[in-house]
N, C-alpha and C positions, 0 to 999 in steps of 0.2 A: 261329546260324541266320540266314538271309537270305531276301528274298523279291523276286523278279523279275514285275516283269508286260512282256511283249513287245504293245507297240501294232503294230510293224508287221507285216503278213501275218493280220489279224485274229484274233490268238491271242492266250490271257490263259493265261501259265505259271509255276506257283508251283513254286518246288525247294526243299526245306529237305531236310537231311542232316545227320548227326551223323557224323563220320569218328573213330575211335577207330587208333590207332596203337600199334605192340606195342614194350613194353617202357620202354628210357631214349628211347625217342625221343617220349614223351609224347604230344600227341591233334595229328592233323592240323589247319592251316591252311588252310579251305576260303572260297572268296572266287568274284568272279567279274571277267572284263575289260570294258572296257566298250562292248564289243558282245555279250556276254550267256556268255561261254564261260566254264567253269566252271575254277577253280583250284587247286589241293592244290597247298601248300607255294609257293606263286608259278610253278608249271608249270600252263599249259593241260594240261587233262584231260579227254578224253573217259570218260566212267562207262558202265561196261558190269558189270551186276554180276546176281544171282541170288537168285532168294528159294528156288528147291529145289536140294538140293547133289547131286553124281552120286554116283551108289552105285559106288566105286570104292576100291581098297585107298588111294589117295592122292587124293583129290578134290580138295585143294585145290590140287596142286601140279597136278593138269588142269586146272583152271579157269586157274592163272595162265597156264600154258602157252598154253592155247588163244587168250589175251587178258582174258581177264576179271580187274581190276582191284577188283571188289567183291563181298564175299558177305552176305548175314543170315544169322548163324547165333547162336545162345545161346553164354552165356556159360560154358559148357563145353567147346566147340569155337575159340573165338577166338583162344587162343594158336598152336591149330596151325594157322588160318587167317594169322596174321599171320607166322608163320613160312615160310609160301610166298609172303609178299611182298603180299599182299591185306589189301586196308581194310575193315574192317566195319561194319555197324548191328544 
């Protein structure tokens, strides 16, 4: 977990995030550059992610489709979150 404060444009912005990664590929590497852009695995990463999941017979694989790279979802949904390619908390 990290914490960023932004002086310029009079904004004070704290991110902390837990990225959890499925299976042998073990927990994401979250980091940031330094001009504040945030990291997974050494790639600049826009986070665009969801705290209500769509009521769909495959939700996750909409979400990745659409763009959305991160879900919240409990730890009985997670596997098949990570299986369409999405990072969790």
């Amino acid at each position: 977990m990290r914490t960023i404060t932004c002086i310029a444009g009079r904004c004070c912005v704290t991110l902390a995030m837990s990225l959890m990664a499925a299976g042998a590929a073990g927990e994401y590497v979250l980091d940031w550059d330094d001009d504040g852009m945030v990291t997974v695995d050494g790639e600049r990463t826009l986070i665009l992610g969801l705290y209500h999941i769509p009521k769909s017979d495959e939700p996750f694989e909409e979400m990745a489709d659409t763009g959305f790279n991160v879900a919240r979802v409990g730890a009985d949904r997670m596997d098949a979150a990570h299986e369409a390619g999405l990072m969790t908390w």
